[in-house]
C-alpha positions in Angstrom: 0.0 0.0 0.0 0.9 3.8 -0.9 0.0 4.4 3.3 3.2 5.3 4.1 4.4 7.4 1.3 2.7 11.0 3.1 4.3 10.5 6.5 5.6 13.5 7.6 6.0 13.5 10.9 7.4 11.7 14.1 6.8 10.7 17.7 9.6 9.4 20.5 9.7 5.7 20.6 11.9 4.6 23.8 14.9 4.4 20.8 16.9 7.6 20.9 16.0 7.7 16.9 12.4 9.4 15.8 10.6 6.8 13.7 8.4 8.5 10.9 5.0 8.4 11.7 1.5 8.6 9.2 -0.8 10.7 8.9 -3.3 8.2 8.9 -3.1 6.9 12.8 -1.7 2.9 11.8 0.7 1.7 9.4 -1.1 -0.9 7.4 0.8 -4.8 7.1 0.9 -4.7 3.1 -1.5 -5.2 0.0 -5.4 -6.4 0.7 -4.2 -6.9 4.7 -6.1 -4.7 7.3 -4.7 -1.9 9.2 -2.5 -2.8 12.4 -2.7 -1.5 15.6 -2.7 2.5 16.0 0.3 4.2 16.7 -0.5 7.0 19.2 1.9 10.3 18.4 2.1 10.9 22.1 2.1 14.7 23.3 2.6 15.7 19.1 -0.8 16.0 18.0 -0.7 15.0 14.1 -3.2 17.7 13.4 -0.9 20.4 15.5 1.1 21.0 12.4 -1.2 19.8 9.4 -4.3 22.1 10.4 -4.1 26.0 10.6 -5.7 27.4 13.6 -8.3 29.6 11.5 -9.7 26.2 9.9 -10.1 24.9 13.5 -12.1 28.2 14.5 -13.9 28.2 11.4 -15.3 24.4 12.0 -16.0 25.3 15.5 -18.1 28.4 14.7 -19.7 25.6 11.9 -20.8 23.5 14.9 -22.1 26.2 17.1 -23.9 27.3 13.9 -25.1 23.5 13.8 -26.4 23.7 17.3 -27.9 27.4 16.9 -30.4 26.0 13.7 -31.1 22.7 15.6 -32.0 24.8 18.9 -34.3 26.7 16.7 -35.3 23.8 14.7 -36.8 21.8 17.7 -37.0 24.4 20.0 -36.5 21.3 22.5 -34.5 21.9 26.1 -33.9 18.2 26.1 -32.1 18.4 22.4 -30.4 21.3 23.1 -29.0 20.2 26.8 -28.5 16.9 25.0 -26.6 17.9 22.4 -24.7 20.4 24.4 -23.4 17.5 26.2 -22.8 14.9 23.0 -20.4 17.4 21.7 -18.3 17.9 25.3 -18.0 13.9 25.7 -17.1 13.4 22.2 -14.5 16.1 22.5 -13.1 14.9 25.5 -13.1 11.6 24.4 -11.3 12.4 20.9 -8.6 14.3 22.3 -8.1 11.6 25.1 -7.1 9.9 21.3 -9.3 7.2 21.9 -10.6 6.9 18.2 -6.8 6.5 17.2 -7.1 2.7 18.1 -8.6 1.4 14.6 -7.9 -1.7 15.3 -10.2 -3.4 16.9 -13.8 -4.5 15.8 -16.2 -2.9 15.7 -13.8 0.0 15.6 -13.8 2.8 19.1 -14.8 5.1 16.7 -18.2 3.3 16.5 -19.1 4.9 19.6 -19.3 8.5 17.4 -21.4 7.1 15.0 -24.0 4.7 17.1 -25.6 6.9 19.9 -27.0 9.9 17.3 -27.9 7.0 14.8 -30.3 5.9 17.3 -31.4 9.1 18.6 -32.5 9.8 15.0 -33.8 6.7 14.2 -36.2 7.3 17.2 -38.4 9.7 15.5 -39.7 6.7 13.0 -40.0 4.4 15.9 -40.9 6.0 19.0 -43.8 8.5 20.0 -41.5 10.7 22.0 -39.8 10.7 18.6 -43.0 11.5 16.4 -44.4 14.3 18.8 -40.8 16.2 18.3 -40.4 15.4 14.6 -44.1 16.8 13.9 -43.7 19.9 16.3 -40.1 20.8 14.5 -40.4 24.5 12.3 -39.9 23.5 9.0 -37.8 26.9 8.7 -35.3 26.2 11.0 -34.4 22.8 9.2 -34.4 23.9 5.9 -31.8 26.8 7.2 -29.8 24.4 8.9 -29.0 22.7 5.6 -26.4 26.0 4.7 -23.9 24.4 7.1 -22.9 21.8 4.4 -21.4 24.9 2.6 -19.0 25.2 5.8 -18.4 21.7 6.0 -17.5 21.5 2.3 -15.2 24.2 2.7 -13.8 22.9 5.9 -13.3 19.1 3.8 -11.4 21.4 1.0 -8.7 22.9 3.4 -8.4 19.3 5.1 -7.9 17.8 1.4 -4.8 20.8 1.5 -3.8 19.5 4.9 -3.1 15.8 3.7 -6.4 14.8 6.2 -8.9 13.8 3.7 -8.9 12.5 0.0 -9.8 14.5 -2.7 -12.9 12.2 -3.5 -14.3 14.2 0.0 -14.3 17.3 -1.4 -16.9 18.8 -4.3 -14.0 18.7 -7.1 -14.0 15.3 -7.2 -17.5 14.4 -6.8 -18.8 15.4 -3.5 -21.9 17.3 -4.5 -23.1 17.7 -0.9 -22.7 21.5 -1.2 -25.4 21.9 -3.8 -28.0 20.9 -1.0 -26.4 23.5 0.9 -26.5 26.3 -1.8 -30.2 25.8 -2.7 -31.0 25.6 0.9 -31.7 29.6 1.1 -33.4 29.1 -2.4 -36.4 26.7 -0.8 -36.6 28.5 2.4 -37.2 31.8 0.3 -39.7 29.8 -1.9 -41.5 28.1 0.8 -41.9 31.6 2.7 -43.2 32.9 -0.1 -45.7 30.0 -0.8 -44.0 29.5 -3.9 -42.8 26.0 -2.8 -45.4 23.0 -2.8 -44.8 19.9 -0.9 -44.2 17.9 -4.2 -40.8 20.1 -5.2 -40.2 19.8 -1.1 -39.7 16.1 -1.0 -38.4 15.9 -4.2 -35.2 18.4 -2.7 -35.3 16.8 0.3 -34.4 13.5 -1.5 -32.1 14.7 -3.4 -30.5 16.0 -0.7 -30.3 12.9 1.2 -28.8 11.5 -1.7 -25.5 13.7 -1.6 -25.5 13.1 1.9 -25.2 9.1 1.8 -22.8 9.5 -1.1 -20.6 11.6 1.0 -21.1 9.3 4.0 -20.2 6.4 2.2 -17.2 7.8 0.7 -16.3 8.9 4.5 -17.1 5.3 5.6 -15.2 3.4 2.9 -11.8 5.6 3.2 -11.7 5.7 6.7 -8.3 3.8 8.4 -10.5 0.8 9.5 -10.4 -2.9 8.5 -13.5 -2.3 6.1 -11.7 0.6 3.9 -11.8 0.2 0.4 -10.3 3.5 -1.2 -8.1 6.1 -0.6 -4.9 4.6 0.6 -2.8 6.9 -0.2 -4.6 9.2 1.6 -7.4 8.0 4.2 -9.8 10.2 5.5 -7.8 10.8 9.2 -9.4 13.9 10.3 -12.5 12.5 11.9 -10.2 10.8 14.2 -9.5 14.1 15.8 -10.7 16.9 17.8 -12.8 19.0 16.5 -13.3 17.2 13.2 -14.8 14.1 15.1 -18.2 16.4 15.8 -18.4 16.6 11.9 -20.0 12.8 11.4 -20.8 12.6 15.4 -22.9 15.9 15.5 -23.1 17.8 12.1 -24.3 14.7 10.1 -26.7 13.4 12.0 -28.0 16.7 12.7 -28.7 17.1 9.1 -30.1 13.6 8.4 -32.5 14.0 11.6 -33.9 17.3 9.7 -34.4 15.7 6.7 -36.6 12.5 8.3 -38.5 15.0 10.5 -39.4 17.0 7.0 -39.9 13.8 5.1 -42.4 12.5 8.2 -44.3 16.2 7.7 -45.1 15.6 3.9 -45.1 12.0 4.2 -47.8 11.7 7.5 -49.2 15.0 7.7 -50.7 15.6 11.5 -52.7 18.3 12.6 -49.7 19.7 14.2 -47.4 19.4 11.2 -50.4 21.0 9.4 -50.4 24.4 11.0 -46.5 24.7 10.7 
């Protein structure tokens, strides 16, 4: 494998010479193996050095923006507290380098992904779910959409920092941003009741469409046993603090506003009715 071929930096082994470490937290074995055991850069965070500190304050401000539109969204204490305190324990636990160790199986980093899949999945299942889903102002979710122009930026600047693969970013085929861009386009139609629910769920699916293809391609290069692409260049930066909140917040923040819309036009209630 090409793995090895953007190392750049190094980390004190108990030898008195610095071994070259990856980018990408593991050296893999060879050709068609898995990926070993992660190699923990000790004090040097590898993101230190590759990211620039406006990029991390730019992402930041993109999850507080996140949180601002969902807060509004739901206009839910038990969402906001909740996610207020998702994004503290995912922090702490990405920069105790926890999700460094892609070894084992299912990966740590499982723990990012699992809890918010559930959570969102709960609006289809449960009636604690429904009654939140069909109370939700449609506004406030189609707005929250214009993060993914952020995020695509922010997956741009990582593709410059050796963090990501090209195939995340929309030059080589991540159209995610184009939900993002027309986002202010429906909300302005649907204000003016120029928007009927028939062109709603059709940009609604579309949008969910970008948003699996860029998950996938997330899922598939990611250092783990299952990657399939980019190994030359895996996507690392979700491994790390702040990037981690981007699938384990931002994401499912997003896909939860789309199945809350997609219940509205889908099982319209009296209360979804009057929104």
């Amino acid at each position: 494998m090409k793995t090895k071929a953007f190392c750049r930096q190094t980390f004190r082994h108990k030898s008195s010479k610095p071994t070259p470490i990856c980018r990408n937290p593991c050296h893999t074995k060879g050709p068609g193996k898995p990926p070993g055991k992660a190699q923990h850069p000790g004090k040097t965070h590898p993101m230190d050095q590759a990211v620039s500190l406006p990029l991390l304050l730019f992402f930041g401000l993109t999850v507080l923006l996140t949180l601002f539109f969902l807060a509004k969204a739901t206009q839910s204490k038990v969402v906001i507290l909740g996610s207020i305190g998702w994004i503290l324990l995912q922090s702490a636990v990405s920069l105790s380098g926890f999700y460094l160790n892609i070894s084992t199986l299912p990966p740590h980093f499982a723990l990012a992904l699992f809890p918010p899949l559930a959570f969102v999945l709960g609006i289809l299942f449960f009636p604690a779910g429904k009654r939140l889903a069909d109370n939700m102002k449609l506004d406030w979710t189609i707005l929250l959409h214009t993060v993914r122009i952020p995020v695509e930026i922010t997956l741009f600047y990582l593709f410059l920092a050796h963090q990501v693969p090209a195939l995340m970013t929309f030059e080589a085929g991540n159209i995610d941003i184009l939900a993002g861009l027309t986002a202010p386009i429906i909300w302005w139609a649907r204000r003016k009741g120029k928007l009927n629910n028939k062109l709603f769920l059709t940009w609604n699916a579309f949008c969910l469409v970008t948003l699996a293809n860029v998950v996938a391609r997330a899922l598939l290069s990611a250092p783990f046993r299952f990657q399939r692409i980019a190994f030359d260049q895996p996507t690392v930066a979700v491994l790390y603090f702040p990037f981690v909140l981007l699938p384990a917040f931002i994401v499912p923040a997003v896909l939860f506003c789309h199945l809350a819309t997609l219940r509205t036009l889908l099982v319209p209630t009296p209360a979804s009715s009057a929104r």
